[in-house]
C-alpha positions in Angstrom: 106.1 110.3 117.7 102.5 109.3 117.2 101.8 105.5 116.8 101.0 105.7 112.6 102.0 102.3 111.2 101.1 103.1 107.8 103.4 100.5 105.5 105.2 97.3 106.6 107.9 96.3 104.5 108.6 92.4 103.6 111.5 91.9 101.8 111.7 89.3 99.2 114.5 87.0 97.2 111.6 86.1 94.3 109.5 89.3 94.0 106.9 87.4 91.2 107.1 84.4 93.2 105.8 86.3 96.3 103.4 88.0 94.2 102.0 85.1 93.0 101.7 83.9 97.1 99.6 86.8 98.4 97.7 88.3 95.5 96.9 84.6 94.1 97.5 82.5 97.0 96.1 84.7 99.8 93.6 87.0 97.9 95.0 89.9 99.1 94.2 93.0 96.8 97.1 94.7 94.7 97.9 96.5 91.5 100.8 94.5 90.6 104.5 95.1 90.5 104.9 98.8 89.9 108.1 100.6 89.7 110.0 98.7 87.0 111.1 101.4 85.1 113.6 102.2 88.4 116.8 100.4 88.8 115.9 99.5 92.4 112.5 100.1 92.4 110.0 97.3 91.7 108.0 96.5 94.5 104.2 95.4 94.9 101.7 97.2 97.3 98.7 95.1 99.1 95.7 97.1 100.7 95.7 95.4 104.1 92.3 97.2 106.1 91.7 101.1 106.2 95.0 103.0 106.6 97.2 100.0 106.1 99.2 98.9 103.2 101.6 95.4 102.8 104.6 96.2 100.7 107.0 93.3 98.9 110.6 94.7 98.0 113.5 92.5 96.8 115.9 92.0 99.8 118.8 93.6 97.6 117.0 96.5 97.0 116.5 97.5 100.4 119.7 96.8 101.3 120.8 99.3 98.3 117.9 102.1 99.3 119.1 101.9 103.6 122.7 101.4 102.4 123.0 98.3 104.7 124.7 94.9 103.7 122.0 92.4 103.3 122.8 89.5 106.3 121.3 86.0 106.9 117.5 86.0 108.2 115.9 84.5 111.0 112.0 83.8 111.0 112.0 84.6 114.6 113.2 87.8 114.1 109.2 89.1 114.3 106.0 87.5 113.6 102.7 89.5 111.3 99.5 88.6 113.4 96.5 87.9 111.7 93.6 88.0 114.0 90.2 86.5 113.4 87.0 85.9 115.1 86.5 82.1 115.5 88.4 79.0 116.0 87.1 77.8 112.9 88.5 80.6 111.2 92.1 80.3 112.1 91.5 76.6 110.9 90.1 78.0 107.6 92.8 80.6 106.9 95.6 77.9 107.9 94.2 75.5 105.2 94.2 78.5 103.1 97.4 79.5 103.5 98.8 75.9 103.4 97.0 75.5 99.7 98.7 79.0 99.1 102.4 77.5 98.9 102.9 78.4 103.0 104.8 76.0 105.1 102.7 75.3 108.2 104.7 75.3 111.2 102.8 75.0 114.2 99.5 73.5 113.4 95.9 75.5 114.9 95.7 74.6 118.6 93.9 75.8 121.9 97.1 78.1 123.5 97.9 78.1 127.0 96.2 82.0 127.7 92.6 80.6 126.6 93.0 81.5 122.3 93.3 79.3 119.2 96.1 79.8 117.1 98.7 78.2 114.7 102.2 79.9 112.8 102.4 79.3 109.0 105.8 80.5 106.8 105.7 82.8 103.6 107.4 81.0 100.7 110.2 84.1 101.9 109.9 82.8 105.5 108.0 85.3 106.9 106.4 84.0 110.2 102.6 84.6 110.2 100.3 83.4 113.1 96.8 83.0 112.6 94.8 83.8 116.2 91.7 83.7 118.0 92.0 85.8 120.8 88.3 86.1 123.3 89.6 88.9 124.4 89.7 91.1 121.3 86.7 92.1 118.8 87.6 92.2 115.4 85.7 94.7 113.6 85.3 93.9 109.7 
């Protein structure tokens, strides 16, 4: 299997009320809610950077589509890394994402291995860190 992470999935309890949070909130580019018109269907697409797309999908509705009872969630169950290219920046798109609706929970700081980072929760509870890593370039 080749390494092609083309979609990742977030699933939602409010699926306008996430909307709202990343297309409003966050900026991020999308078409809307599409798929209405299907009983288990609506779900909102966000182009992410060449090749990658962010999807939102009610909770229940992926539960019905992998056939799986939908359980209790846990923030910690994986973290979405958003990587930038200066302190400064993780401090801009923290206050960003705080004026967004997301709950900051570990405030922008210098880390142990030499970056700058902080964690900020979705209005869902989806654990996001914001980074600086010297290590890594990030192309625009």
């Amino acid at each position: 299997m080749k390494p092609r992470i083309t979609v990742i999935t977030l699933g939602v309890d409010d699926l306008e009320r996430a909307l709202k949070f990343y297309r409003d909130g966050l900026g991020f580019p999308t078409e809307g809610i599409v798929g209405t018109e299907f009983e288990h269907g609506a779900v909102a697409f966000f182009d992410l950077q060449e090749g990658l797309r962010m999807a939102i999908w009610k909770r229940r509705d992926i539960a019905f589509d992998t056939k799986l009872n939908q359980t209790m969630t846990s923030p910690t169950e994986f973290t979405i890394g958003h990587n930038v290219g200066t302190k400064e920046e993780v401090d801009l798109v923290m206050e960003h994402a705080k004026k967004a609706g997301a709950t900051i929970t570990v405030p922008a700081h210098s880390t142990f291995w030499g970056g700058y980072s902080g964690y900020f929760q979705d209005p869902d509870g989806h654990l996001w860190e914001v980074v600086w890593n010297p290590q890594w370039d990030i192309k625009e």
